[in-house]
C-alpha positions in Angstrom: -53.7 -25.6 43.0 -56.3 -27.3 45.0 -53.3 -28.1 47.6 -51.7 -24.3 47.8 -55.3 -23.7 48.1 -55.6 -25.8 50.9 -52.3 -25.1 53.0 -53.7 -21.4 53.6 -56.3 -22.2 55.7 -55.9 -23.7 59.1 -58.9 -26.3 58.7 -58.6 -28.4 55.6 -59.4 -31.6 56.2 -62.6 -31.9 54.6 -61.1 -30.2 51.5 -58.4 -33.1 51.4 -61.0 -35.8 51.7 -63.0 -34.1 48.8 -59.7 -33.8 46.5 -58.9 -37.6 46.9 -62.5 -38.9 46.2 -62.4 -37.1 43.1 -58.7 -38.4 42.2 -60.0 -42.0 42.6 -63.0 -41.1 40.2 -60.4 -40.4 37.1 -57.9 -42.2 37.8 -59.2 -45.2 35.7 -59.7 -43.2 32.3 -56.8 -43.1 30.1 -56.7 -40.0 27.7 -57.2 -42.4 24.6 -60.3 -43.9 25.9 -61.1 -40.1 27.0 -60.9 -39.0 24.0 -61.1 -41.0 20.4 -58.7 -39.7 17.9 -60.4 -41.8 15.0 -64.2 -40.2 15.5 -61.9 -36.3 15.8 -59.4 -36.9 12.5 -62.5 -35.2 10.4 -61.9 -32.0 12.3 -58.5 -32.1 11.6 -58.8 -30.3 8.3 -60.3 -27.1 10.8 -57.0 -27.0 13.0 -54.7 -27.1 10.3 -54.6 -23.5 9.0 -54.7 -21.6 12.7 -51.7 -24.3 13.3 -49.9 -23.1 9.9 -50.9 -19.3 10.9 -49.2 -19.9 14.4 -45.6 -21.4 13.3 -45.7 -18.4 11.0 -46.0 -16.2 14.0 -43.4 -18.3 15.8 -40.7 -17.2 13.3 -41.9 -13.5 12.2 -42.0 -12.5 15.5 -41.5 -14.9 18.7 -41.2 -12.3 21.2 -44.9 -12.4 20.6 -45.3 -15.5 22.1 -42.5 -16.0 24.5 -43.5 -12.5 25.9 -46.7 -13.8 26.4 -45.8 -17.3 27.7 -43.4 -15.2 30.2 -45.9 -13.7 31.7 -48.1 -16.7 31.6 -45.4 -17.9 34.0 -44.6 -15.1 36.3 -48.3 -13.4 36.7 -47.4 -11.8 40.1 -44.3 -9.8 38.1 -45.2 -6.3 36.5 -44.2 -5.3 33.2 -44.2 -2.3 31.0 -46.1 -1.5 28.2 -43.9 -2.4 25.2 -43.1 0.4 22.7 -44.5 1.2 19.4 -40.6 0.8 17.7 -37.0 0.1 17.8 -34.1 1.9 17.1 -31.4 0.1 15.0 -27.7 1.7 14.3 -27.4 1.6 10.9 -23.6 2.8 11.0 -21.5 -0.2 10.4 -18.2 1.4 12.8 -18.2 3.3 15.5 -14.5 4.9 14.4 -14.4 8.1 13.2 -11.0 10.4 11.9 -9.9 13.1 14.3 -11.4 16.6 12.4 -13.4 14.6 10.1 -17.3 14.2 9.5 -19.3 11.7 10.8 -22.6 10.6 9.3 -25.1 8.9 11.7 -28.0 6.1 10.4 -30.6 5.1 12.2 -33.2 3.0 11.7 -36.3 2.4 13.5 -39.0 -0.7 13.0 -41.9 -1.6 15.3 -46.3 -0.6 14.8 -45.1 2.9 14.3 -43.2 5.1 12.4 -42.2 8.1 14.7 -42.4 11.6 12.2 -39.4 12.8 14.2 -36.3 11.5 15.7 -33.3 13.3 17.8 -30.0 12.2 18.7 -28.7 13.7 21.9 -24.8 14.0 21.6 -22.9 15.2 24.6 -26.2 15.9 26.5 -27.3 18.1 23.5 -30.2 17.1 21.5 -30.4 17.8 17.9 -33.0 16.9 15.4 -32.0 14.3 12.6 -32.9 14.4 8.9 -35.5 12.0 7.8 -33.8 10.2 4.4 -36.7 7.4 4.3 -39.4 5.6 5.8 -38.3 5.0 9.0 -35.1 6.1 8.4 -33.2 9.0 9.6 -29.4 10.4 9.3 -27.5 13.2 10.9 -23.6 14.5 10.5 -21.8 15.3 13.2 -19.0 17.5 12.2 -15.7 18.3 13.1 -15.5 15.5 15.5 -12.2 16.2 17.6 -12.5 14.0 20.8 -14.7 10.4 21.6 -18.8 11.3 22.2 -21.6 9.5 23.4 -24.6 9.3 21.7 -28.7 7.9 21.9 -31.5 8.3 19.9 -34.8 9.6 21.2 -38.5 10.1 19.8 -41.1 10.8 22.2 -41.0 8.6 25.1 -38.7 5.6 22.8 -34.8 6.1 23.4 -32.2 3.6 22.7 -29.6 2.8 24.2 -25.9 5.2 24.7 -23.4 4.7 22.1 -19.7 5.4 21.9 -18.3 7.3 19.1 -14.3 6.8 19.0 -11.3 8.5 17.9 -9.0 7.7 15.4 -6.2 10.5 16.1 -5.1 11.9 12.7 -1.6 12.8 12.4 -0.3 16.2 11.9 2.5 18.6 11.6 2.8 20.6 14.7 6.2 22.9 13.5 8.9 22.2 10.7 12.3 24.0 9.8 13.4 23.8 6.5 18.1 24.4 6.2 19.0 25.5 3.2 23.2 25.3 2.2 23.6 27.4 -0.5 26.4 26.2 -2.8 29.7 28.1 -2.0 30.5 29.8 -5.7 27.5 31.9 -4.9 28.4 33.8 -1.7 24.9 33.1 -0.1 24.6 33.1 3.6 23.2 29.2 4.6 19.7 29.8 5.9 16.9 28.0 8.2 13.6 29.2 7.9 10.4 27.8 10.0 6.9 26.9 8.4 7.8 27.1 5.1 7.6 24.8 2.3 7.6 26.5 -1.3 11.4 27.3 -1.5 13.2 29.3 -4.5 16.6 28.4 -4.0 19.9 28.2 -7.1 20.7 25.3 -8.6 22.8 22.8 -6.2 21.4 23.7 -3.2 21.6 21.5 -0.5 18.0 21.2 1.7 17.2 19.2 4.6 13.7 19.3 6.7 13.2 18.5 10.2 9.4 17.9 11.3 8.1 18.1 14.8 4.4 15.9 14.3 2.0 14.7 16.7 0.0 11.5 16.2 2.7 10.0 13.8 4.8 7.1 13.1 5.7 7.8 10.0 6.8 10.3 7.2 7.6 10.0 3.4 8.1 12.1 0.9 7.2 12.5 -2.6 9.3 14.6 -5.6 7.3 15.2 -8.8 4.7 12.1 -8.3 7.6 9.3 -8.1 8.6 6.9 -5.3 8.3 7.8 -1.8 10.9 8.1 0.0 11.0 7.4 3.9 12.3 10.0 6.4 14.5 9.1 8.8 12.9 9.2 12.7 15.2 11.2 14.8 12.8 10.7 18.1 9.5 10.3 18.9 7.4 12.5 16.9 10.6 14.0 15.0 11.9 13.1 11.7 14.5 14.2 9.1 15.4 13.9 5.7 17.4 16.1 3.2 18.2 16.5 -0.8 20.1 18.7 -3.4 18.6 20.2 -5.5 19.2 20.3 -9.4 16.0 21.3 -10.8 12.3 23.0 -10.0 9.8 20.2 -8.6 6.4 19.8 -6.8 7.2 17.7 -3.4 4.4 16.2 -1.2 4.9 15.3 2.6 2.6 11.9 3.4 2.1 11.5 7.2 1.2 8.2 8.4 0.1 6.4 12.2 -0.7 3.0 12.8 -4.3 3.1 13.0 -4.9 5.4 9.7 -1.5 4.3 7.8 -1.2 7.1 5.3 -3.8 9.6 6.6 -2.5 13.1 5.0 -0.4 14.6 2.8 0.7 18.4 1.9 2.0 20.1 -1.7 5.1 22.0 -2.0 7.2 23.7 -4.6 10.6 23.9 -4.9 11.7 26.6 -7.6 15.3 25.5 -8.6 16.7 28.9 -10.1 19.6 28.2 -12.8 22.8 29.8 -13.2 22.6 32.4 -15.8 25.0 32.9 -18.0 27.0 35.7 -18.0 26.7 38.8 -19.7 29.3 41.5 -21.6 28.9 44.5 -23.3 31.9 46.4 -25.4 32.5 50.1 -27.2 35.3 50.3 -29.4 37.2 53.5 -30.3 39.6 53.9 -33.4 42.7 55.9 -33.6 42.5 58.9 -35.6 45.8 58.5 -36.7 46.5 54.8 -36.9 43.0 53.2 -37.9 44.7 49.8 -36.9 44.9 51.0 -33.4 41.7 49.4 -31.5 40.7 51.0 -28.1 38.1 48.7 -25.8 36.3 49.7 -23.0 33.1 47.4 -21.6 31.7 45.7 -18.6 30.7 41.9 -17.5 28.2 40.9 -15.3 27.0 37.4 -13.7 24.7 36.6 -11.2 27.0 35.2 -9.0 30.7 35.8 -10.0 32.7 36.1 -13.0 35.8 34.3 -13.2 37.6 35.8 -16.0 37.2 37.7 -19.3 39.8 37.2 -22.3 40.7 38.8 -25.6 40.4 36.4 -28.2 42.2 36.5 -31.6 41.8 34.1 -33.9 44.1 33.8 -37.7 42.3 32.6 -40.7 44.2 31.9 -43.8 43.2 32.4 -47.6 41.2 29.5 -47.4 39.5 30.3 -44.1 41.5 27.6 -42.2 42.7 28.8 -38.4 46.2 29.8 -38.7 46.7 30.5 -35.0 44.3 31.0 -31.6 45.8 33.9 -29.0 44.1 33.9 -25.5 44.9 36.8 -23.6 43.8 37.3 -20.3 42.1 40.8 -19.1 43.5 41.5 -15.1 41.6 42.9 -12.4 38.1 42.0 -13.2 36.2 40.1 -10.2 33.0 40.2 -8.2 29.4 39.9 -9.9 30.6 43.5 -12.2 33.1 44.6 -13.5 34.9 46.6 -15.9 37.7 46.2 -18.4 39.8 48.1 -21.1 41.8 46.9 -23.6 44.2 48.2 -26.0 45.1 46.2 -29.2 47.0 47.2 -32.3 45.8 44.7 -36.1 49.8 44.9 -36.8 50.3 42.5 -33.7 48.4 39.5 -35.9 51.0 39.7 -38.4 49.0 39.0 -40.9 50.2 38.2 -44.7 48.5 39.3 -47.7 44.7 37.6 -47.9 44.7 36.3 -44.5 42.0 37.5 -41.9 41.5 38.2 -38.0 38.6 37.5 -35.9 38.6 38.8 -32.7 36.4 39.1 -29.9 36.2 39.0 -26.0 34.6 36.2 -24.2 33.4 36.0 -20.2 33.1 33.2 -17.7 31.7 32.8 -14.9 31.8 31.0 -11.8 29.4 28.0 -12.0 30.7 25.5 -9.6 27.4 23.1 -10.5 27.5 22.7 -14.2 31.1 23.8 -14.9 32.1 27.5 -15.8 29.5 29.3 -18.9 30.8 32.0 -21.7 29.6 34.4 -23.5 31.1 36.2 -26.4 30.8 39.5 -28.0 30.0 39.7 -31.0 33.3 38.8 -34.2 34.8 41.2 -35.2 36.8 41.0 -38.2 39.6 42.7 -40.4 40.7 41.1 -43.5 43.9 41.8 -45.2 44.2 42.6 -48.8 45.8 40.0 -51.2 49.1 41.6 -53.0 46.2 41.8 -56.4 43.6 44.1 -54.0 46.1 46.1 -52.1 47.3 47.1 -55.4 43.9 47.7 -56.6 43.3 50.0 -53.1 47.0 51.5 -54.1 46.2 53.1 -57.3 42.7 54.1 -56.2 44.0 56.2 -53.2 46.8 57.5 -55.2 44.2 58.7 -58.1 42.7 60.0 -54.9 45.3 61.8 -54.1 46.2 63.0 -57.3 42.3 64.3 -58.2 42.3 66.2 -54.9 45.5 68.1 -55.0 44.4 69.1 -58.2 41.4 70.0 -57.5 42.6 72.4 -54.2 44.8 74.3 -56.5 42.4 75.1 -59.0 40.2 76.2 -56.2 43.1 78.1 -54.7 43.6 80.2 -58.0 39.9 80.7 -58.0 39.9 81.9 -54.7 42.8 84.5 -55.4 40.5 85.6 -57.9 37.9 86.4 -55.4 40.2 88.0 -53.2 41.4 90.0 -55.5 38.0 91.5 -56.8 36.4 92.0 -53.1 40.0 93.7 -52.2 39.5 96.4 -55.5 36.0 96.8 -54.6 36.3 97.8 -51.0 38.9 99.9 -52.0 36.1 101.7 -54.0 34.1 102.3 -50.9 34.1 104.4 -47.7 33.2 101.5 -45.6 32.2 97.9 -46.3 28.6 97.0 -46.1 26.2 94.3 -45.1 27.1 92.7 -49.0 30.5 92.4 -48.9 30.3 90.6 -45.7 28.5 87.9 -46.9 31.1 87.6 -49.8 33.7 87.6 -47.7 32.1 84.5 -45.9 31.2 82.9 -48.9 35.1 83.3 -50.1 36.2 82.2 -46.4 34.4 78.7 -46.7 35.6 77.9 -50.1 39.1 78.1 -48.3 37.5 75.5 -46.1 36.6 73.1 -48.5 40.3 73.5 -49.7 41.6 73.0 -46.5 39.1 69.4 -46.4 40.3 68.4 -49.8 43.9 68.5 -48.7 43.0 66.4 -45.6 41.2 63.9 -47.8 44.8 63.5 -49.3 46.5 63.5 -46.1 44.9 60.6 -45.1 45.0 58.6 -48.7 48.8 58.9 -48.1 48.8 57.9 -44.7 47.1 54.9 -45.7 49.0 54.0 -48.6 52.4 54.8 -46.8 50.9 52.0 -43.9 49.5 49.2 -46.3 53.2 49.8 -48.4 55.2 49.2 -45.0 52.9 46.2 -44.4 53.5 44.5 -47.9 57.1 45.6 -49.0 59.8 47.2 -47.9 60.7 50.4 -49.6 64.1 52.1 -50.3 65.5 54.8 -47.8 65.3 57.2 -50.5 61.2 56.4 -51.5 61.5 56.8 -47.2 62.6 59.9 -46.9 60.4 61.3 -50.0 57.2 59.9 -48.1 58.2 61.6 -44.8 59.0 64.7 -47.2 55.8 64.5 -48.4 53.8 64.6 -44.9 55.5 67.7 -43.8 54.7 69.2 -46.4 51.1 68.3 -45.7 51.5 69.4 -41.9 52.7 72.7 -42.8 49.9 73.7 -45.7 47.2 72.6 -42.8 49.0 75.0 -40.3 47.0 77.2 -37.8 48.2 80.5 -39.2 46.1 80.3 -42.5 43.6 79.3 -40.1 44.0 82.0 -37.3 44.3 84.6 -40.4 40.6 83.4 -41.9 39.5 83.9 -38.6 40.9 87.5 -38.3 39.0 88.9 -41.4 36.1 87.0 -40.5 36.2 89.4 -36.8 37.1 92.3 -39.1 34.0 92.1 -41.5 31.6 91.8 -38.6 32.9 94.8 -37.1 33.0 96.5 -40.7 36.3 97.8 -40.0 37.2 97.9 -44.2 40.8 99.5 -43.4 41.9 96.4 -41.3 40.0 93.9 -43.6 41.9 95.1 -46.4 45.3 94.5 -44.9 44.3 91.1 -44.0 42.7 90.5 -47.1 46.2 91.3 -48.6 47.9 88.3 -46.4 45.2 86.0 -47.4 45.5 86.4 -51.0 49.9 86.3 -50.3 49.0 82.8 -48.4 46.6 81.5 -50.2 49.4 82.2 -53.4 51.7 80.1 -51.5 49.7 77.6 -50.5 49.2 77.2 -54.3 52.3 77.0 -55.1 53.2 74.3 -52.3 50.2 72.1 -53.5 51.9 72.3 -57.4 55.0 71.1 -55.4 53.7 68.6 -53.9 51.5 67.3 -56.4 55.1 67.2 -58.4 57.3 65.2 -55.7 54.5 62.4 -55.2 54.1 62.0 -59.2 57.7 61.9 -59.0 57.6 59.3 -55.8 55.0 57.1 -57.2 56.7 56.1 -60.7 59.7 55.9 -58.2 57.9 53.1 -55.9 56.4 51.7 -59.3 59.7 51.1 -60.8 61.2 49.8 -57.3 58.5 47.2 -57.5 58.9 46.2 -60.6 62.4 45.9 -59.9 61.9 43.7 -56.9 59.6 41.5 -58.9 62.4 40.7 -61.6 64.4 39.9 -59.6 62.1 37.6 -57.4 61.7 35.6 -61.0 65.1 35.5 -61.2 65.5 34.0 -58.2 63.2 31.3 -58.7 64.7 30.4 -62.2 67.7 30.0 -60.5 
């Protein structure tokens, strides 16, 4: 120092002798001769705990030292005053997901703790939440693009940080092609942007997805396997399935920085093929009651195929017989309807046996194979030879109690006739009374008339089950057609048309003109009478005819078989 000292100034020469005198003056005494370690190893105990106290210092905070050593060193450099406390980033990464959150932690240790720190992102300054002592946290949301970012409190700022990017991969457009199966007459469709689907059963789909950001796309039906789609390009990929019943589907889009970074939740709402319906109204012949009329219609939600009249011949024990399909034409499209004519006769059925019949539709399902549905059975049994001959001789007491009972009501009637006819002969002109016994009389004659029919139709049905279960002689034939003309002509329309004359007359009160008819009423009503006695006559007469025939035809069935 003494030397620098003396190289600024221009006359030093005295300086220099000075400096060297007082070098040769030391120069002789060594440091342990200067100072004696043995006499100073009492004080020792006094240096020990500022020594202990400074290699504390050394480790818990050096700068302290080195700081001060530095400028020690360098005195002519300036320095700034140091601050009261640090900021330390907390945040372990700096990577944050496209459109997600990002929470910022911050830390600060020095002599201070600052009541307030800020975080300028993007150049704007916002004010952080204080979550400790010394500790302070803010969320930047919705983070779309890379931002730079410093704390500051007061005049202590940190340094800039860099916030990154991680691009999250998304679906920018997708179309979804739906092939309907063919049975159903759909029209193929593509739609755009949508993913819950109601489709039928069978239905082939395929999705196409335009994305951005990814590498990668699977797909997921009801929580099993993924599945990978197949990349058609860059950011397009593809895949496709048929569909045989309702599930939830999840698309998972992945990228290589986030793998798997999002998924979305569908549904797919697989509508089954219904099964087709019919409905059926059946009219009886008046006449034959073994004449069947059907009329109905079918439906199906997509088509029916066909729709069949099905017969089906049990025996006495119940056991099918014989199966008859017949086919109903003309019936297509999702409606339609049918008619269907069908005489019991045409079963051929023998004594005891049975016939259930019923239609039954189909439709068109091409997926699962074609579905029926029936109507409901419908069955006609045949008497055994022991009930039709129980039915026989029921309807032809039937017969006998109501033929009977017409012509006692016909001579009753007569009667009647007979008394109103004197007693309007009695009287100017007929009044309000004798109307009303007039109408009385008129719907006796009514009830005869219904009696008869009753008969009619016990005969009918006798003649019919007879046909069915023997074979009678030309001669019991011809009696039995006998028999129903006679019935035709006692229910002719001029009894009829003449009841309805009178009944004209009386309201008019015309007694002149009554009378008259009242005269051919009592004159038909007589023969009427005396048909029915006929009648009643000839079918006595035909049934112990048909009685003895059959008991002619069973000898000699037993002689037959002894033979």
């Amino acid at each position: 120092q003494l030397r620098d000292q003396a190289s600024a100034q221009n006359d030093n020469s005295l300086l220099l002798a000075g400096v060297e005198q007082k070098s040769d003056e030391i120069r002789l005494i060594s440091f342990p001769k200067a100072i004696d370690l043995n006499k100073n190893r009492k004080y020792l105990k006094y240096a020990l705990p500022p020594f202990l106290f400074l290699l504390i210092l050394l480790f818990a905070d050096p700068s302290l030292i080195a700081d001060s050593t530095t400028r020690l060193v360098n005195p002519n450099k300036e320095y700034e005053k140091p601050m009261p406390f640090n900021f330390y980033l907390l945040n372990k990464s700096l990577d944050v997901v496209q459109f997600e959150d990002y929470s910022l932690q911050v830390k600060t240790v020095g002599t201070a703790v600052p009541s307030d720190v800020y975080v300028v992102v993007d150049d704007f300054s916002y004010k952080m939440d204080k979550t400790g002592q010394g500790e302070f946290a803010f969320t930047i949301k919705n983070v779309q693009k890379g931002k730079q970012f410093k704390f500051v409190s007061g005049e202590v700022r940190s340094k800039s940080f860099d916030l990154d990017v991680l691009l999250k991969p998304s679906i920018a457009n997708f179309d979804v092609y739906l092939d309907y199966p063919a049975y159903t007459k759909q029209k193929d469709e593509k739609i755009s942007a949508v993913g819950d689907l109601f489709v039928p059963v069978g239905t082939s789909i395929r999705w196409d997805f335009d994305t951005k950001n990814s590498n990668q796309v699977f797909f997921s039906f009801n929580k099993e396997e993924l599945v990978k789609a197949n990349r058609k390009g860059e950011n397009y990929f593809s895949t496709s399935i048929k569909s045989y019943k309702s599930s939830v589907y999840e698309v998972f889009l992945g990228s290589e920085d986030l793998g798997i970074a999002d998924s979305l939740s569908y549904f797919i709402n697989v509508v089954k093929d219904k099964y087709p319906q019919i409905d059926l109204e059946i009219f009886v012949d008046s006449v034959n009651t073994k004449q069947k009329y059907f009329i109905g219609e079918g439906t199906d939600d997509y088509g029916i195929k066909r729709i069949e009249f099905v017969s089906q011949v049990l025996d006495q024990k119940g056991v099918q017989k014989s199966l008859n399909r017949e086919l109903i034409g003309g019936v297509s499209g999702r409606s339609a309807g049918y008619s269907f004519n069908w005489n019991i006769s045409d079963a051929k059925l023998l004594p005891g046996e049975q016939v259930v019949y019923y239609f039954e539709i189909w439709d068109n399902d091409a997926i699962n194979g074609s579905k029926s549905t029936r109507t409901r059975n419908m069955i006609y049994k045949m008497p055994s030879v022991d009930e039709f001959k129980k039915q026989e001789d029921e309807k032809e007491e039937l017969i006998k109690d109501k033929l009977e009972e017409a012509i006692k009501d016909s001579k009753r009637i007569q009667k009647k006739a007979k008394d109103l006819k004197e007693k309007l002969l009695q009287k100017k002109e007929a009044d309000w009374q004798d109307k009303k016994e007039l109408e009385k009389l008129l719907e006796e004659q009514k009830k005869i008339e219904e009696k008869i029919n009753e008969a009619k139709d016990a005969f009918e049905e006798n003649r019919e089950n007879q046909e069915e279960f023997s074979e009678p002689s030309e001669e019991i034939e011809e009696k039995q057609e006998k028999l129903e003309e006679m019935f035709e002509e006692l229910l002719d329309e001029e009894m009829q048309k003449l009841m309805d004359d009178i009944q004209e007359l009386m309201e008019k009160l015309e007694k002149d003109e009554a009378l008259e008819k009242l005269e051919d009423f009592e004159n038909s009503d007589e023969d009427m009478e005396k048909e029915m006695e006929r009648m009643l006559e000839l079918f006595k007469q035909l049934e112990l005819e048909y009685e003895m025939e059959q008991a002619v035809d069973k000898l000699e069935e037993l002689a037959e078989k002894e033979e």
